[in-house]
C-alpha positions in Angstrom: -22.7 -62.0 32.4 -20.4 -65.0 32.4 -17.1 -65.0 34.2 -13.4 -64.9 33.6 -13.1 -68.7 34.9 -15.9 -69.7 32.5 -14.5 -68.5 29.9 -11.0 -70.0 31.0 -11.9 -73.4 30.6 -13.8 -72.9 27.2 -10.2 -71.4 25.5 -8.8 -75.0 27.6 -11.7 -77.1 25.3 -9.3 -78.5 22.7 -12.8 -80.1 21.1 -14.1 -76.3 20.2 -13.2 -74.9 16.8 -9.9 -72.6 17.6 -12.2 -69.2 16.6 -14.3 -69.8 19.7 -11.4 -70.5 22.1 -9.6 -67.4 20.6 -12.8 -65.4 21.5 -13.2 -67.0 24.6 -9.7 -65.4 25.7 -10.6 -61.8 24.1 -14.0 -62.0 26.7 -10.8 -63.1 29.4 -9.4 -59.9 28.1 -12.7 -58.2 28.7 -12.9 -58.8 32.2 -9.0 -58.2 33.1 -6.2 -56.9 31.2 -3.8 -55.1 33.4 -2.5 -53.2 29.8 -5.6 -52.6 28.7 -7.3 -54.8 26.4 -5.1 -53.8 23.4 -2.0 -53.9 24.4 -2.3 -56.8 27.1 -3.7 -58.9 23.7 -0.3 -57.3 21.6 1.5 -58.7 25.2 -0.2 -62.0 25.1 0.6 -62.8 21.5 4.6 -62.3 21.8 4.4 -63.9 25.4 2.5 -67.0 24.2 3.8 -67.1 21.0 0.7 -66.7 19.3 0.8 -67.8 15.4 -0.8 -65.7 12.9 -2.9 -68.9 12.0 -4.1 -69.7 15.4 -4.5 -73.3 13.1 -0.7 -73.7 13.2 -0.4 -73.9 17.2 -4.2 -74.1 19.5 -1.5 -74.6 22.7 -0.8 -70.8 22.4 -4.4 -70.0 23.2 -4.1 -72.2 26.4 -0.6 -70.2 27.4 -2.1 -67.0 26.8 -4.6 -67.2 29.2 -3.1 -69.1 32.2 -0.4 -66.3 32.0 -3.6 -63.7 32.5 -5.0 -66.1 35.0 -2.1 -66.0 37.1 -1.8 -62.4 36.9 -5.3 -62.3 37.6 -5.4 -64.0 40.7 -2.2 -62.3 42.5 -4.6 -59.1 41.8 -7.5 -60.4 43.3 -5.2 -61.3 46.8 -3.9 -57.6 46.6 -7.5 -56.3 46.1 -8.5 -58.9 49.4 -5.5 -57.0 51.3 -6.0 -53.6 50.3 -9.9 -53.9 51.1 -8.7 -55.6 54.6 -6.5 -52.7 55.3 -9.0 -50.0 54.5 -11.2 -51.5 56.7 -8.7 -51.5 59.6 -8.0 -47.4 58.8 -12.1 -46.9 58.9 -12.0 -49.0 61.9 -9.3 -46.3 63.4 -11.0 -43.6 62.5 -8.5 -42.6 59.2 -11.3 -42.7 56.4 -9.1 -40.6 54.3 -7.0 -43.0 51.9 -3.0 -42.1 53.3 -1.0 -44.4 50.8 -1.2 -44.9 47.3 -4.9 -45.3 45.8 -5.1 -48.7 44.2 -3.8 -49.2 41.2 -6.5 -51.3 39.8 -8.8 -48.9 40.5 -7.1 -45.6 38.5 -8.6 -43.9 35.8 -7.2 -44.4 32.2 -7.9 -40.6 31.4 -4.9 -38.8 32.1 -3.3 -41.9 32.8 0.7 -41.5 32.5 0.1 -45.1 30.8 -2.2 -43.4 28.0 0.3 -44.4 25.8 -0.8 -48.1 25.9 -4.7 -47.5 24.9 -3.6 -45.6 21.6 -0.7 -47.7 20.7 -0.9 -51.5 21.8 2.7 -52.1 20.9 4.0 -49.8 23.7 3.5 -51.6 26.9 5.7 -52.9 29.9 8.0 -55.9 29.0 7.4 -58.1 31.5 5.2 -61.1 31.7 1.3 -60.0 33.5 2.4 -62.1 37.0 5.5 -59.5 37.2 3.6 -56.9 36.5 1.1 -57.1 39.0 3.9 -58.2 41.2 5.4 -54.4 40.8 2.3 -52.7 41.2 1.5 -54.4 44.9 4.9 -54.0 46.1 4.2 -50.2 45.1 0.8 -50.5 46.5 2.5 -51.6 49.7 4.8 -48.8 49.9 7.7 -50.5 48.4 10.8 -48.2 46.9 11.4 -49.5 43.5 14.4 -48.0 41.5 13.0 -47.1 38.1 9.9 -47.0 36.1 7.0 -47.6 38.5 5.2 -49.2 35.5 8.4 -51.5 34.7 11.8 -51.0 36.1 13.8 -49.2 33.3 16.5 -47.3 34.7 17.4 -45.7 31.8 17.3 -42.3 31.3 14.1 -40.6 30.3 13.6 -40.3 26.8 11.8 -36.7 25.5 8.7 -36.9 23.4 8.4 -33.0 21.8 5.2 -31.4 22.0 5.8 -28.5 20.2 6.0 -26.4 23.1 8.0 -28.2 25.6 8.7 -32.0 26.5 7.4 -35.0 28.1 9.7 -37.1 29.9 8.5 -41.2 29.3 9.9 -44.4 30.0 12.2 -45.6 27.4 11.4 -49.6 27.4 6.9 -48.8 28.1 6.3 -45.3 27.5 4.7 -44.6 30.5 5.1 -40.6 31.1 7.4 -40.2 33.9 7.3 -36.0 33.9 4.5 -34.3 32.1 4.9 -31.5 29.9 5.5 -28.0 32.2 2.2 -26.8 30.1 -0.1 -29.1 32.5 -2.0 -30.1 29.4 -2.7 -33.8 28.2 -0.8 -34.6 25.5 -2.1 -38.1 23.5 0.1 -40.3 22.2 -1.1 -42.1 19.0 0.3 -45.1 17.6 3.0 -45.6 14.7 1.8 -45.5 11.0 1.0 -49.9 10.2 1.4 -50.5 14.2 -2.1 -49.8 14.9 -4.8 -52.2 16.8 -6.4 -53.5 13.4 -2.9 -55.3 12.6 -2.5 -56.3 16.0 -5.8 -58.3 16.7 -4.7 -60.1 13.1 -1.4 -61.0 14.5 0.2 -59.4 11.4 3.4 -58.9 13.6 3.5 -62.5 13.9 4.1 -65.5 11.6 2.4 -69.1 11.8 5.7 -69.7 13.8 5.2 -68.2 16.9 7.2 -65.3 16.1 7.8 -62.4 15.5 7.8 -60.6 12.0 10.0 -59.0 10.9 8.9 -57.5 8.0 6.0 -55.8 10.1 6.7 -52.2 12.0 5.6 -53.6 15.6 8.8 -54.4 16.7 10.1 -51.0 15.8 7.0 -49.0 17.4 6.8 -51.1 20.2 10.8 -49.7 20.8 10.1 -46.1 19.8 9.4 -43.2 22.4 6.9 -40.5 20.0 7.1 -37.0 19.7 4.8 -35.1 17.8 5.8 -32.7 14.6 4.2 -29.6 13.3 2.3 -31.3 10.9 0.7 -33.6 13.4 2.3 -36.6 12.0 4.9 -38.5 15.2 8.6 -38.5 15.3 11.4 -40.1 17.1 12.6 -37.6 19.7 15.8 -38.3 20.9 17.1 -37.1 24.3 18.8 -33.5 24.6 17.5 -32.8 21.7 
């Protein structure tokens, strides 16, 4: 299996044909993607500026994945750390992990970030590098004010789930309270904001930017609740 740095320096080969580059960062994506492939690809293309016609701008290919580089590599010095200090608690006798597990590590099922595998519009919005930033600090048993995912100290917003409420982040939609039921509740992604739109860039134009004639922007903003029929719904707070 090839690596992530091989693969770096074929989306850097300005003499490949733009397809291969563009899958050389999707294997990038593969191997790291602190989102989850999806919605760090959905991250990527607003962050880079990623033209629907990757024709109309190659460069953005090359700023998508030294952004995931850089993030990658501040994760690979917290995995050195935590691994070091594990070894010094064995060492000591404390096998038994006493701080927070490492967040590279934690399953996606019954994540409290489900909400970024089944729609990649909702994710954090910060760049990867801040990201992984705010996970070691946490990881180091920093006390961050707001989302641990992403800072937002806004209220909670309530998603309905028929039977009670979950309580998510308002700017990521990371769950901050599950519903009192204890049961997982999925969230899945607006109607036109799905992953098949995504990986063609619809939300994008040969600019760089974002369209606006395309739902993402909207889902990417919008904290789901679920209605009888199924179907998801904008549940507002104290409602």
């Amino acid at each position: 299996m090839t690596s992530f740095l091989t693969h770096r320096r074929l989306v850097h080969d300005g003499g490949l044909p733009v397809h291969l580059r563009h899958a050389a960062l999707r294997t990038c994506l593969a191997r790291f993607a602190p989102y989850g492939l999806r919605a760090t690809y959905h991250h990527l293309t607003l962050s880079a500026r990623m033209p629907r016609r990757l024709e109309a701008d190659p460069p953005a290919l090359v700023r998508a994945v030294e952004e995931l580089h850089e993030a990658r590599v501040l994760r690979l010095a917290q995995s050195e750390r935590y691994a070091a200090r594990r070894r010094a608690e064995k060492g000591a006798g404390r096998r038994a992990v006493t701080g927070p597990p490492a967040w590279w590590e934690a399953s996606w099922w019954d994540s409290p970030n489900d909400a970024w595998l089944h729609d990649p519009t909702c994710h954090p919005p910060l760049t990867l590098p801040e990201y992984v930033r705010r996970q070691g600090a946490l990881l180091d048993g920093a006390a961050l004010a707001g989302c641990p995912a992403c800072g937002d100290e806004r209220p909670a917003a309530l998603r309905s789930t028929g039977h009670g409420f979950v309580e998510a982040c308002r700017a990521c939609a990371r769950v901050l309270r599950p519903c009192p039921c204890g049961r997982r509740h999925r969230v899945d992604p607006v109607a036109g904001a799905g992953w098949a739109g995504v990986r063609r860039r619809d939300h994008m134009t040969d600019a760089g930017t974002p369209n606006p004639h395309w739902p993402g922007p909207a889902a990417a903003s919008s904290l789901l609740g679920r209605r009888a029929d199924g179907r998801l719904r904008l549940c507002e707070p104290g409602r």
